[in-house]
C-alpha positions as CSV (number, residue, x, y, z in Angstrom):
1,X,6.0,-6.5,16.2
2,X,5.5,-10.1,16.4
3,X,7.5,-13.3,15.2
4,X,5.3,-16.1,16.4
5,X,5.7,-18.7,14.2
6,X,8.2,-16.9,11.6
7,X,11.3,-18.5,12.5
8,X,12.4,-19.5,9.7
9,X,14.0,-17.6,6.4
10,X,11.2,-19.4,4.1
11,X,8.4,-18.5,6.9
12,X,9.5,-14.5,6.6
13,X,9.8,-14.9,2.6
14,X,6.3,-16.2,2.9
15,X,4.9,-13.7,4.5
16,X,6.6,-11.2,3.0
17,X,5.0,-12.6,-0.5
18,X,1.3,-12.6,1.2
19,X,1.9,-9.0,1.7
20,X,3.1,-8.2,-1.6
21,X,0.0,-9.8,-3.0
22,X,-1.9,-7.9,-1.1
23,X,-0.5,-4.7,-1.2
24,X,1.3,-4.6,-4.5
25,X,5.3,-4.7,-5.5
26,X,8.0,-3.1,-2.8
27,X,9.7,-0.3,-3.9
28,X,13.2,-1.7,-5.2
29,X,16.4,0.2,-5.2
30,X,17.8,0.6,-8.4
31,X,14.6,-0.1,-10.4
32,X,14.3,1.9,-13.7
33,X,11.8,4.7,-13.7
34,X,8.9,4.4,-15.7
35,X,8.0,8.3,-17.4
36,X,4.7,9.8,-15.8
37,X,2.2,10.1,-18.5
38,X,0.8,14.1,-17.9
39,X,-1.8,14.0,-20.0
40,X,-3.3,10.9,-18.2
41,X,-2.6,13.0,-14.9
42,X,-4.3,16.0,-16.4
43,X,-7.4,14.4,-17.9
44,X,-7.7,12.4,-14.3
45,X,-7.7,15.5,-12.2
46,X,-9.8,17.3,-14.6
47,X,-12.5,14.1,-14.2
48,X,-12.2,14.6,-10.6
49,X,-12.7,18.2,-10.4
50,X,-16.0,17.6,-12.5
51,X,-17.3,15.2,-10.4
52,X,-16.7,17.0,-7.2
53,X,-18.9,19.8,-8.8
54,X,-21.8,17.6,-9.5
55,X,-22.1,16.6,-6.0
56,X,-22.1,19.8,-3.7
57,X,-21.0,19.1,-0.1
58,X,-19.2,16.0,-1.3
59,X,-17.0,15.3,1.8
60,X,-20.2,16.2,4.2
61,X,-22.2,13.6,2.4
62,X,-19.2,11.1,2.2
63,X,-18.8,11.1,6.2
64,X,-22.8,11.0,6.8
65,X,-23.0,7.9,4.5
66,X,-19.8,6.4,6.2
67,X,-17.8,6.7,3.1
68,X,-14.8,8.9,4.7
69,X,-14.0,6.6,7.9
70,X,-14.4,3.4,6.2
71,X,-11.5,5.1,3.5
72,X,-9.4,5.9,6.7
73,X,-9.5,2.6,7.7
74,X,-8.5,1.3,5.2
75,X,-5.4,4.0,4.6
76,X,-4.5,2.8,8.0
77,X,-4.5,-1.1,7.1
78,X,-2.9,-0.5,4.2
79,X,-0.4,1.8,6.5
80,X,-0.1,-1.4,8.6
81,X,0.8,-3.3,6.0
82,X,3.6,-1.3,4.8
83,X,5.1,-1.3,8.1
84,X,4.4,-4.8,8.6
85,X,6.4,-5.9,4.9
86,X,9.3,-3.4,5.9
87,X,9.7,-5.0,9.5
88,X,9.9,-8.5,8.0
89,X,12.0,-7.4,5.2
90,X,14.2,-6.1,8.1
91,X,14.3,-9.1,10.1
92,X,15.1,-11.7,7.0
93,X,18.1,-9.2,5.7
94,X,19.3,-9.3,9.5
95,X,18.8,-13.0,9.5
96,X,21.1,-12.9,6.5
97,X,18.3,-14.7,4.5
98,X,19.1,-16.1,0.8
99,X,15.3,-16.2,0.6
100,X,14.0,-15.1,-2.4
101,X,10.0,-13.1,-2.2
C-alpha cells in the first residue's frame, strides 16, 4: 500500500472522497437500517430467471463474447477499491485525523 504524496490529513480525506464517488457511501456504524423491499427482490429475480431462459447457454456465450472477464475485472477493481478506501480510512483514524470525507 502506498502513501506517496498523502501526507497530509486533508490529502487522505481527499482521496478517501475520490473513492467514495467512485464507489458509492462506506458502510457506517450505527447507520439506521433501511427495510428490504421483497417484492422488489422477488419481481427482480423472477425478471432474471426469464431472461436467463431466453438465452440458452447464457454464461458460454457471455465468456465467448468477452462479457464474463471484462465483469471480473471489474469485481476485482471495484475489490481494489474497497481495500484501497479501508486502508486510507485506517491510516487517517491512526493519524488521529479531524478530517471530515
Amino acid at each position: 500500500y502506498d502513501l506517496t504524496g498523502l501526507k497530509s490529513c486533508k490529502q487522505l480525506a481527499y482521496a478517501v472522497t475520490e473513492l467514495n464517488e467512485a464507489l458509492g457511501p462506506d458502510f457506517v456504524t450505527g447507520a439506521e437500517k433501511k427495510k428490504e423491499n421483497r417484492a422488489g427482490k422477488l419481481a427482480e429475480a423472477g425478471g432474471q430467471t426469464i431472461v436467463n431462459s431466453f438465452i440458452p447457454f447464457r454464461g458460454l456465450v457471455r465468456e465467448i463474447t468477452g462479457a464474463a472477464p471484462a465483469q471480473r475485472r471489474l469485481n476485482a477493481a471495484i475489490d481494489a477499491g474497497y481495500a484501497r478506501r479501508g486502508f486510507l480510512r485506517g491510516v487517517h483514524h491512526m493519524r488521529n485525523c479531524k478530517t471530515r470525507f
